[in-house]
C-alpha positions in Angstrom: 64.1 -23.5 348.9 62.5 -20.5 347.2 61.6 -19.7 343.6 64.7 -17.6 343.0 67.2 -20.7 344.4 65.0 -23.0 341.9 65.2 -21.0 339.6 68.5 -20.7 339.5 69.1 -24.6 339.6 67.1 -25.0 336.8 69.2 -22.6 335.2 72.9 -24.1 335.9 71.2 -27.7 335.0 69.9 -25.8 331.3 73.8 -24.6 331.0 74.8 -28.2 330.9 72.7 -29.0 328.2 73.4 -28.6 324.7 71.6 -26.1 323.3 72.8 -25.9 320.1 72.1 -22.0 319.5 69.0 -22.4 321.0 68.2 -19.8 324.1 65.2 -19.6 326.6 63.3 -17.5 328.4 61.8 -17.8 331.9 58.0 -17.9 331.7 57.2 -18.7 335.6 58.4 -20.9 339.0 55.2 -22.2 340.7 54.8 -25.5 343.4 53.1 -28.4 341.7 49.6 -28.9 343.0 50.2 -32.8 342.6 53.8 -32.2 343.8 53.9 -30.2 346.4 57.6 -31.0 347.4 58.5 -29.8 343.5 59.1 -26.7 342.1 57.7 -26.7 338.0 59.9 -24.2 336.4 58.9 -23.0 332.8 60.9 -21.6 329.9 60.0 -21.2 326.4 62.5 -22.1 323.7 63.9 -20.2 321.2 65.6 -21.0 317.6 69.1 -19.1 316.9 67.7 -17.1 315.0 64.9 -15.9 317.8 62.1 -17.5 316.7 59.9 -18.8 319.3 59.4 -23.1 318.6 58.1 -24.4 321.5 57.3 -23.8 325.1 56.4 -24.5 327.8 59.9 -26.8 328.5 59.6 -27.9 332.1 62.3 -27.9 334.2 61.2 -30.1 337.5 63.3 -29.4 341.4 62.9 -31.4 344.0 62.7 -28.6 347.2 64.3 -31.0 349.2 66.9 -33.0 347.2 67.6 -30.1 344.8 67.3 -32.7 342.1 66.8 -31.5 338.8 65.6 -32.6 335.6 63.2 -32.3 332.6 59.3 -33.4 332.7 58.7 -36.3 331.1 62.6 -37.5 331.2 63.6 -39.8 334.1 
């Protein structure tokens, strides 16, 4: 898998979520160090009104399962 087809999983797997106004923006794809097999996508999040609240959110996928989910959330 490459950093655009993680990207974009991490992406469709955010769309699911409810945002509740909220939007993100990309901030960078990298391969964990400690996870090597794992792609650490990063977003910062963003109130409705446009006001940045918090970032980095970190959206994990597995290269080889295409697994997705949030740090810190099993």
């Amino acid at each position: 898998m490459n950093e655009d087809e993680a990207k974009t999983m991490a992406e469709r797997f955010i769309a699911t979520q409810d945002m509740k106004g909220h939007s993100i923006q990309f901030v960078s794809a990298t391969k964990g160090i400690r996870s090597p097999d794992e792609w650490s996508i990063l977003y910062d999040l963003f109130s409705p009104q446009g006001t940045l609240i918090d970032g980095p959110i970190v959206v994990l996928v597995d290269d080889a399962s295409g697994e997705v989910r949030l740090f810190g959330l099993a």
